[in-house]
C-alpha positions as CSV (number, residue, x, y, z in Angstrom):
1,X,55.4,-85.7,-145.9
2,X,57.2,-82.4,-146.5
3,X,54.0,-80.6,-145.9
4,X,53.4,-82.0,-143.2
5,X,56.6,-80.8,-141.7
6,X,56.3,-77.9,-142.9
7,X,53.0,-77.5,-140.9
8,X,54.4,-78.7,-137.9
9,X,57.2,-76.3,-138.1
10,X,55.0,-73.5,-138.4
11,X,52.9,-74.9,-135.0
12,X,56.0,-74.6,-133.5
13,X,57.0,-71.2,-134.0
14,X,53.5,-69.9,-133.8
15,X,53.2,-71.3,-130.3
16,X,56.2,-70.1,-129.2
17,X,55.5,-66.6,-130.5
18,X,51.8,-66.7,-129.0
19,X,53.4,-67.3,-125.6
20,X,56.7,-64.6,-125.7
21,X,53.3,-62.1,-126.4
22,X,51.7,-63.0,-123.4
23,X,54.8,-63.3,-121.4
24,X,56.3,-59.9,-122.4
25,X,52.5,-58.3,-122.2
26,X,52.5,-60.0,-118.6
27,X,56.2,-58.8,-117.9
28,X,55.3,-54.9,-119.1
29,X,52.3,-55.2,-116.7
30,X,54.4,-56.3,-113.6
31,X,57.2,-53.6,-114.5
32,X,55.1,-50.7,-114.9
33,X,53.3,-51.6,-111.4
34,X,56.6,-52.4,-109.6
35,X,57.6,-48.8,-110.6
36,X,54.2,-47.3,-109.5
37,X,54.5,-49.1,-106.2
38,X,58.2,-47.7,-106.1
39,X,57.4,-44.0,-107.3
40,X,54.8,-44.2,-104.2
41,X,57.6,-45.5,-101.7
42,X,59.8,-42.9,-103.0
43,X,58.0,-39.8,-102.4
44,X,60.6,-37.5,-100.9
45,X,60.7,-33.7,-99.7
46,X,62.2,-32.9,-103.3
47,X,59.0,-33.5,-105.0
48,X,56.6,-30.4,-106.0
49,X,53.7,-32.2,-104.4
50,X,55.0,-33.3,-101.1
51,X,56.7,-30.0,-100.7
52,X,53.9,-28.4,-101.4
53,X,51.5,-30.2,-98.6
54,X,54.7,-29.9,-96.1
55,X,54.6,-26.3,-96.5
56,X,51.8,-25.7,-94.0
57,X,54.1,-26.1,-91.6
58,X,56.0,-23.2,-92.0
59,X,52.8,-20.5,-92.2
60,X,51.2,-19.0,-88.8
61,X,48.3,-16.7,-87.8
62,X,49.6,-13.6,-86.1
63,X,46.8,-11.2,-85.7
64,X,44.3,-12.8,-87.7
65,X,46.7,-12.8,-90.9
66,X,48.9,-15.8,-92.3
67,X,52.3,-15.5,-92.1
68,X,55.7,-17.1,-93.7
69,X,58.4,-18.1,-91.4
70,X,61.7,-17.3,-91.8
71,X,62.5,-21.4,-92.5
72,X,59.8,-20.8,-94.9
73,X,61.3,-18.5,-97.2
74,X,64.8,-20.5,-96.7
75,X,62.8,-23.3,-97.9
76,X,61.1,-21.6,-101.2
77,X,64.8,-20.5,-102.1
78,X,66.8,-23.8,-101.6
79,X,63.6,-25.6,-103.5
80,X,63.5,-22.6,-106.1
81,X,59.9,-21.8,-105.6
82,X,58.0,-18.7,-104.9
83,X,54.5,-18.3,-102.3
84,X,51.5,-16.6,-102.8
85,X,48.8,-17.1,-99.8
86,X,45.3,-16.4,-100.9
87,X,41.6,-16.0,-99.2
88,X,38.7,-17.3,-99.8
89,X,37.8,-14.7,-102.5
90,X,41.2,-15.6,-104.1
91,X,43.0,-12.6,-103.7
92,X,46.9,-12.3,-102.7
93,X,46.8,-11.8,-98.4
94,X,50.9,-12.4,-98.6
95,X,53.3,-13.7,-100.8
96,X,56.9,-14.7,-100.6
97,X,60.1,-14.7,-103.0
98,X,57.0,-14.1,-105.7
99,X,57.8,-12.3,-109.0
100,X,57.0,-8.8,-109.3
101,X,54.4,-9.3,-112.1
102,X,53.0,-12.2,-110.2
103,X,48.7,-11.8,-110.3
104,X,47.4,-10.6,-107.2
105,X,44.0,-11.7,-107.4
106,X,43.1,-15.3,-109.3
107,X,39.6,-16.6,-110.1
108,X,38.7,-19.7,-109.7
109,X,39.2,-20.8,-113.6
110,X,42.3,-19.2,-113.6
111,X,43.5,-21.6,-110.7
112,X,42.1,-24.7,-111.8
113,X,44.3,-23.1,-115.9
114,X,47.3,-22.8,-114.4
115,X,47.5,-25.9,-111.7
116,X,46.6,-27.8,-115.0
117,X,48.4,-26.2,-118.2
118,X,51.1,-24.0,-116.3
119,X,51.3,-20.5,-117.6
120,X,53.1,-18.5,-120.7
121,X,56.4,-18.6,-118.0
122,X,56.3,-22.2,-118.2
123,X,55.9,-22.2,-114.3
124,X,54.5,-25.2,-112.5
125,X,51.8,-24.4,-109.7
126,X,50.8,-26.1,-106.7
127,X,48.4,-25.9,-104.4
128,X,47.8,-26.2,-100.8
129,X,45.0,-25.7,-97.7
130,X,46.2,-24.0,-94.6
131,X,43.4,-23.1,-92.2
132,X,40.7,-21.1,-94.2
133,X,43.4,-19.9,-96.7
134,X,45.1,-21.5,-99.8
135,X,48.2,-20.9,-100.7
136,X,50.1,-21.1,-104.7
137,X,53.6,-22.6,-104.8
138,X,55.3,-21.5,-108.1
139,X,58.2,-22.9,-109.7
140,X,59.7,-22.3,-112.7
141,X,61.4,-24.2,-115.4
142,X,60.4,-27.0,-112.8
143,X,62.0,-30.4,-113.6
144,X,58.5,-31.7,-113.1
145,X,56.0,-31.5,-115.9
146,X,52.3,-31.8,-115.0
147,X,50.3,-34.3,-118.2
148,X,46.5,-33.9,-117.9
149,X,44.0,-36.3,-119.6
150,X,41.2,-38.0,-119.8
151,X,39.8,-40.8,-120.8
152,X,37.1,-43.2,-121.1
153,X,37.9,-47.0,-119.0
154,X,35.2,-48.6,-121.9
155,X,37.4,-46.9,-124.5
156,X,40.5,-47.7,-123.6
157,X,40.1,-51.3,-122.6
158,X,38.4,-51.9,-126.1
159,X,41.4,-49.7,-127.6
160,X,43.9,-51.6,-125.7
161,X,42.2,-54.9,-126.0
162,X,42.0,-54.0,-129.8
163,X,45.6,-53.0,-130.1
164,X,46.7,-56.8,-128.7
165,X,44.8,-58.6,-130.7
166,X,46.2,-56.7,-133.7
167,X,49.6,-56.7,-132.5
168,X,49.2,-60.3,-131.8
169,X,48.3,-61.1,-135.4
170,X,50.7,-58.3,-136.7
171,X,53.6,-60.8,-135.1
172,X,52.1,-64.0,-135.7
173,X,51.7,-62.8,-139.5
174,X,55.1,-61.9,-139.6
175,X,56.2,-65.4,-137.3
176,X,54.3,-67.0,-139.8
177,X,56.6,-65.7,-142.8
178,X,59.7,-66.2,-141.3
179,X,58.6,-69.7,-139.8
180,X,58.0,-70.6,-143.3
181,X,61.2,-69.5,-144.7
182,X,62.7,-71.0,-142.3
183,X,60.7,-74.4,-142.4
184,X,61.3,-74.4,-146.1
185,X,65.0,-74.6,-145.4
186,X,64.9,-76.7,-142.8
187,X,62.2,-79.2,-143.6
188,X,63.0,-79.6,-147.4
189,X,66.5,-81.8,-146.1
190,X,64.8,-83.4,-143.8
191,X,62.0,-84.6,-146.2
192,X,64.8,-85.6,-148.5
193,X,66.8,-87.3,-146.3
194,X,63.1,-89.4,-145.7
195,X,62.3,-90.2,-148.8
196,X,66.0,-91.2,-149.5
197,X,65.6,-93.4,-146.6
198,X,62.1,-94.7,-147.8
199,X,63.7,-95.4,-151.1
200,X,66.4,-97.8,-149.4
201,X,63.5,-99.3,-147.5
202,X,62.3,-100.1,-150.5
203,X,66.0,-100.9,-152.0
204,X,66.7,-98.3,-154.6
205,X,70.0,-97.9,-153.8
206,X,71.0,-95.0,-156.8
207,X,73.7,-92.1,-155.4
208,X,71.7,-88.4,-155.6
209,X,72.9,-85.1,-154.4
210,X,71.2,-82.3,-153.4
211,X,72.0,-78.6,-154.1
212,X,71.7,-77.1,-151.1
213,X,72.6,-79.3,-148.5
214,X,73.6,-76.6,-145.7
215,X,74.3,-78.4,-142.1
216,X,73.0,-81.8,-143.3
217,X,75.6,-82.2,-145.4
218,X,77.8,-85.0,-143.8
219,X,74.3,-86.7,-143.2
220,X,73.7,-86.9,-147.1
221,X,77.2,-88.2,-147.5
222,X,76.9,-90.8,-145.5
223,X,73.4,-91.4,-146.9
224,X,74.8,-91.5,-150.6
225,X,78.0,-93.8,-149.1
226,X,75.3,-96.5,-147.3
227,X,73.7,-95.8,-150.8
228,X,76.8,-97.3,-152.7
229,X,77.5,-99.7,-149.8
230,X,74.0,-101.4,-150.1
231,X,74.2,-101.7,-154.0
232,X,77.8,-102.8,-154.0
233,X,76.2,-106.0,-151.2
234,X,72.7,-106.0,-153.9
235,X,75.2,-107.0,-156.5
236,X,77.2,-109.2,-154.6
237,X,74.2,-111.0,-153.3
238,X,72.4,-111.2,-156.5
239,X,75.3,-112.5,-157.9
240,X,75.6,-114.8,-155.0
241,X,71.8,-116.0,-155.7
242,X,72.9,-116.2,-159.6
243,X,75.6,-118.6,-158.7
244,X,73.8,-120.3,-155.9
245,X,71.1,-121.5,-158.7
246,X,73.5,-122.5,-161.4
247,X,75.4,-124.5,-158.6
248,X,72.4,-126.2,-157.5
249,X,71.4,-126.6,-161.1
250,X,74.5,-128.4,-161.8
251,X,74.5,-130.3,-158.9
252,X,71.2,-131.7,-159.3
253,X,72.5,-132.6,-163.4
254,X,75.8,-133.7,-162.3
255,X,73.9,-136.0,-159.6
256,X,71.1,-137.5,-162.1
257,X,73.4,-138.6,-164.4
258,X,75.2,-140.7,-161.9
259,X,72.0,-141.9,-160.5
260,X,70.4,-142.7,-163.4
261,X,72.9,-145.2,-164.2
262,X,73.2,-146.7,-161.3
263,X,69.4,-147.3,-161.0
264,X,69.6,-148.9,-164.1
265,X,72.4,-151.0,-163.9
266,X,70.7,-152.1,-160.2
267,X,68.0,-153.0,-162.5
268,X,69.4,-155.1,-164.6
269,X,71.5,-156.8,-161.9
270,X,67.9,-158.3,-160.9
271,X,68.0,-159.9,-164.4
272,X,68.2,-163.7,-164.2
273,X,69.4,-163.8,-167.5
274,X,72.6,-161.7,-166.8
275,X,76.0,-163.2,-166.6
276,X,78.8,-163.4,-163.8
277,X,80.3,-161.4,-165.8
278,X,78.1,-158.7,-166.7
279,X,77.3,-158.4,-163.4
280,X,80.7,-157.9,-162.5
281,X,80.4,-155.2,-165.0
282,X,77.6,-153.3,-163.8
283,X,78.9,-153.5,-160.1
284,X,82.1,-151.9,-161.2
285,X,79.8,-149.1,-162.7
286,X,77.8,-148.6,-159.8
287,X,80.8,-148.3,-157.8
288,X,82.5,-145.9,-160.0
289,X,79.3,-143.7,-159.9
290,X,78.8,-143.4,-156.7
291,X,82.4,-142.4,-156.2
292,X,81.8,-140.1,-158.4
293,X,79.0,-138.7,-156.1
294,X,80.6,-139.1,-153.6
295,X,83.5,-136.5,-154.3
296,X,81.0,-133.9,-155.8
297,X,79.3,-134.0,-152.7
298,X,82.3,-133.7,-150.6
299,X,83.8,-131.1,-153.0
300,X,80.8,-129.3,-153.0
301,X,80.4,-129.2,-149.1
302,X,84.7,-127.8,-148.7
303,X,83.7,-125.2,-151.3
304,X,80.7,-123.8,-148.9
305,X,82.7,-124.2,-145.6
306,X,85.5,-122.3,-147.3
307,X,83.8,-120.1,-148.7
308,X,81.6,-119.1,-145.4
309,X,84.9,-119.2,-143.2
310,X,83.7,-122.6,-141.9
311,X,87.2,-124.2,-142.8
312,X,88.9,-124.0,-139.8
313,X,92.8,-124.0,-141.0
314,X,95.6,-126.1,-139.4
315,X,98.7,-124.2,-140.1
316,X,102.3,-124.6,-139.8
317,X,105.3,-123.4,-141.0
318,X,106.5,-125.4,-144.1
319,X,109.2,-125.0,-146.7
320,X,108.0,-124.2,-150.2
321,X,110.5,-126.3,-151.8
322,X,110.4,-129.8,-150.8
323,X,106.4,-129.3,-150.2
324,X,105.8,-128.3,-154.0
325,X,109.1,-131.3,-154.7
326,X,106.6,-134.1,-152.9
327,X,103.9,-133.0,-154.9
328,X,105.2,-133.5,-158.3
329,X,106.9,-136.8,-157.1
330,X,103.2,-137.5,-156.2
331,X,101.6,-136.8,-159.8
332,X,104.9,-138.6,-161.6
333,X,104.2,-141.5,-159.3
334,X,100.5,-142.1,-160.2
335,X,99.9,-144.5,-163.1
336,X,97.7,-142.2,-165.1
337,X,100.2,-139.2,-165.2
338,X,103.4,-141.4,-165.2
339,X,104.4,-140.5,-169.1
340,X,103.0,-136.9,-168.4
341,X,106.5,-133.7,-168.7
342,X,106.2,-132.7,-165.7
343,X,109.7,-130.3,-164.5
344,X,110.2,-129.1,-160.8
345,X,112.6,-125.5,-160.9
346,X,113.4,-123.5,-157.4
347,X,115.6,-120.8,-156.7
348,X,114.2,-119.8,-153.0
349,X,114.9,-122.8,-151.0
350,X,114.6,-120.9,-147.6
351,X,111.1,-119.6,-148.7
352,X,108.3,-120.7,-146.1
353,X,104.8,-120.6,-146.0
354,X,102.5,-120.9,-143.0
355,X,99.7,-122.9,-144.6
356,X,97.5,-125.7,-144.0
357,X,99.3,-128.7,-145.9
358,X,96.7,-130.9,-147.0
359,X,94.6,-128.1,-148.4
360,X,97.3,-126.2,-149.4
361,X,98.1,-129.6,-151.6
362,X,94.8,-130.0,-152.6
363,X,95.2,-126.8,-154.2
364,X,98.4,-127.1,-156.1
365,X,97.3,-130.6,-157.5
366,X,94.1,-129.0,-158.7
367,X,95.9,-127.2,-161.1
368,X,98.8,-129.4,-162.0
369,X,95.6,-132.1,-162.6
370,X,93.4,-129.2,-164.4
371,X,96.4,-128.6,-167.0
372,X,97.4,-132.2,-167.8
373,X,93.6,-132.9,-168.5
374,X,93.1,-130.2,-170.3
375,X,95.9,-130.5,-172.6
376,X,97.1,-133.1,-175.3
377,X,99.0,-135.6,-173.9
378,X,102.1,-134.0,-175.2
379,X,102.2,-130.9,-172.3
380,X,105.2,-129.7,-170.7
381,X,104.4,-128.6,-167.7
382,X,106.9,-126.1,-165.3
383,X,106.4,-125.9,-161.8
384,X,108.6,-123.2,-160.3
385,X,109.1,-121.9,-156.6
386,X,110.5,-118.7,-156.4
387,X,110.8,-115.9,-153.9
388,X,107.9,-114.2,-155.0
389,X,105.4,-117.4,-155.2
390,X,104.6,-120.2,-157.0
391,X,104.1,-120.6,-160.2
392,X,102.1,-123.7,-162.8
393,X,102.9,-122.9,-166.5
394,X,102.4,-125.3,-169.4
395,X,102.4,-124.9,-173.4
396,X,98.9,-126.4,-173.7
397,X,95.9,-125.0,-175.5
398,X,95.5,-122.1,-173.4
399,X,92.2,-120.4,-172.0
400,X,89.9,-117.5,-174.4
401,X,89.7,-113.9,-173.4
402,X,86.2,-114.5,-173.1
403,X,86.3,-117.4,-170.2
404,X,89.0,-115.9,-168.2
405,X,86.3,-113.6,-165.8
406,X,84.7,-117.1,-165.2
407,X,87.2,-119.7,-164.8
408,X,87.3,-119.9,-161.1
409,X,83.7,-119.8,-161.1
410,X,81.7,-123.0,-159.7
411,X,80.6,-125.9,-162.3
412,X,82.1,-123.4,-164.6
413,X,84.0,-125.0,-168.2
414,X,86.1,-123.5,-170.7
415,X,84.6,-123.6,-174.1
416,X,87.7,-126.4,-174.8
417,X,86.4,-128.7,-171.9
418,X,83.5,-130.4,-173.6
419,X,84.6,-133.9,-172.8
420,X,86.4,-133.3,-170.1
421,X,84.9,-135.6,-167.1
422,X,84.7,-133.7,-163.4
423,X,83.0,-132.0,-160.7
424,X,83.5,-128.8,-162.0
425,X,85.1,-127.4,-158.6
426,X,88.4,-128.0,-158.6
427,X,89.7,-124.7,-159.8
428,X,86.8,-122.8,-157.3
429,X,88.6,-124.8,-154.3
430,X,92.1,-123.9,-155.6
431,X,91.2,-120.3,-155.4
432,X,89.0,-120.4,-151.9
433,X,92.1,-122.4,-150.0
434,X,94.3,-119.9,-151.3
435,X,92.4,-117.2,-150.5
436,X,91.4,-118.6,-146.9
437,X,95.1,-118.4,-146.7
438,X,95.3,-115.0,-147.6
439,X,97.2,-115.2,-150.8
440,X,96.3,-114.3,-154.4
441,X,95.9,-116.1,-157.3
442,X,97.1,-114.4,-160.8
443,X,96.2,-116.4,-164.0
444,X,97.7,-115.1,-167.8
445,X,97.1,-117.4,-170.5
446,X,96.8,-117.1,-174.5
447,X,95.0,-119.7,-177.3
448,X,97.8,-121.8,-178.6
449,X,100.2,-120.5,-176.7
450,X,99.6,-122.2,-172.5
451,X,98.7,-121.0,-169.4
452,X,100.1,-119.9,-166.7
453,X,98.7,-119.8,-162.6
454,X,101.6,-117.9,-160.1
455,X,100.2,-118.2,-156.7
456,X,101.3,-115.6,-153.9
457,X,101.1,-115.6,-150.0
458,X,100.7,-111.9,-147.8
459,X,103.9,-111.5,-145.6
């Protein structure tokens, strides 16, 4: 992938330095024939050439000899030139403003020397027709210089056309070195940033940096933060899965047992040879198992809803005090816990919670229930509303180090539960109600010495 970035990249610029030749090879052409056509437009008086031709106009015949007007001579000394008029043999018939060393006879080679190389006075020579005569304007230290050469149209098209082509792989040599530079740079990041992306595809979710990171920098921080997100939600949800199939594992145990003994006591009911009384029995059982189901099933369906925000809450403003009071008066009140120390403190009557009372109760008797069962039967149990929360203590057994991470976990029993009968979701509900409630849930406890649960609600 990175070569082929790469390769791309270096397309790219090539391209584009393949067309800015031709463009600016194009562009020189139309500049330098713009300024031709101009230069041709623009021929004034002031040039050597034009004067030159012009001149004519200011040379006569008078008695069979040229002559220079007056105007003439004006002209030759405002344009700084000197006149030399010759026949047909090249000799000097009259002359104007001309220096005193000046020829007075020029061959035919020594015409063509000096209109094409000027002479050892670095004077520039012109030449022009007037009837059968000729006539040599001189000008020296002229501003115009006269370039002769010559050259072969074959030749210099294959020159030129050789030239391009080398100039053209000249600059795409040297596009080429920078475009790689460049594409190395450029296209390393973004072949990193793909594979990264390919590797949470295919959900390797590990943190990596990268040297140089140049402008993609915020890109490979957020990169490396989705990175952490995505493994922080891998955990969760493996963790999820991990619980999901212990929960259904101990569902589908928790159910069997119950199932089993009601299929067999249903089978035995079908005995003739079973008494009124037995079969009174075995009713009784059947009954008492499928309560039993019953509730695990229900418990288990209010822990899902809770837990996916499927509860929906029906709050109201209640005071702490005599809410926690009614609850204790509750647990003294049933038969089972009736001999059970059970002592009610508060020193924030005014506290009030907005809370959804039956769950909210539901909750609270969890573990008031989970720490009389627990215990011996000889457990003094504190329930105390302060300002800063509730709080269940007792002086029971207490909980080891090593099941405190998991005692609000589903089906989940301390190593001192072994015969303790239950769905195994009581203290799992506890904790969802609460914290469907936005409170907290802070539990200390040590062997031999009780527990103790202090619940707290958000302001």
């Amino acid at each position: 992938m990175k070569w082929k970035l790469t390769v791309r990249y270096l397309f790219s610029v090539l391209s584009i330095v393949f067309i800015v030749v031709f463009v600016n090879l194009f562009v020189l052409i139309g500049v330098l024939y713009n300024q031709q056509m101009k230069s041709n437009d623009n021929i004034t008086a002031d040039t050597g050439e034009n004067f030159t031709r012009q001149f004519s106009r200011y040379l006569s015949i008078e008695n069979g000899q040229p002559v220079i007007s007056e105007e003439g001579v004006q002209a030759l000394q405002e344009f700084g030139g000197w006149l030399q008029v010759l026949d047909s043999n090249g000799q000097v018939i009259t002359a104007a403003l001309s220096p005193s060393d000046a020829p007075t006879h020029y061959s035919p080679i020594e015409l063509v020397h000096i209109y094409k190389y000027m002479d050892d006075r670095f004077t520039t020579y012109y030449i022009g027709q007037f009837e059968e005569y000729s006539y040599l304007l001189g000008v020296k230290d002229s501003a115009e210089e006269r370039i002769v050469f010559m050259f072969n149209v074959k030749s210099f098209l294959s020159y030129l056309s050789k030239a391009f082509v080398g100039i053209t792989i000249a600059d795409l040599l040297i596009a080429m070195l920078v475009g790689l530079l460049f594409s190395v740079i450029i296209t390393k990041p973004v072949s990193y940033m793909i594979d990264r992306i390919s590797q949470l595809k295919e959900r390797n979710f590990s943190t990596q940096k990268m040297k140089r990171q140049g402008i993609f920098k915020p890109v490979f921080s957020n990169l490396n933060s989705v990175s952490e997100t995505l493994q922080a939600h891998e955990e969760e949800r493996t963790k999820l899965e991990k619980m999901r199939e212990e929960w259904i594992s101990n569902v589908s145990h928790d159910l069997k047992t119950p199932l089993a003994s009601i299929q067999g006591f249903a089978e035995l009911l079908r005995d003739q040879d079973v008494t009124e009384s037995e079969r009174a029995d075995y009713a009784e059982i059947i009954e008492r198992k499928s309560r039993y189901m019953k509730e695990l099933l229900d418990d288990f369906n209010l822990t899902m809803r809770l837990r996916n925000q499927e509860m929906p809450l029906n709050r109201e403003d209640t005071r702490l005090e005599s809410f926690v009071r009614e609850i204790v008066i509750d647990v003294l009140n049933d038969p089972k816990y009736c001999d059970c120390a059970i002592s009610f403190n508060s020193d924030a009557s005014d506290l009030k919670w907005n809370i959804d009372r039956h769950l909210m109760k539901r909750a609270v008797l969890n573990f008031i229930n989970n720490a009389i069962i627990h215990n011996d039967s000889d457990i003094q149990i504190t329930v105390s509303v302060m300002a800063n929360g509730l709080t269940i203590e007792d002086n029971g057994k207490g909980i080891a180090k090593s099941d405190m991470n998991q005692i609000f976990d589903r089906y989940y029993r301390g190593t001192n539960t072994e015969d303790i009968h239950g769905t195994g979701l009581g203290l799992a509900i506890s904790r969802d109600i609460i914290e469907a409630h936005g409170g907290s849930i802070t539990l200390t406890s040590e062997i031999g010495e009780g527990t103790k649960v202090k619940i707290r609600m958000e302001e």
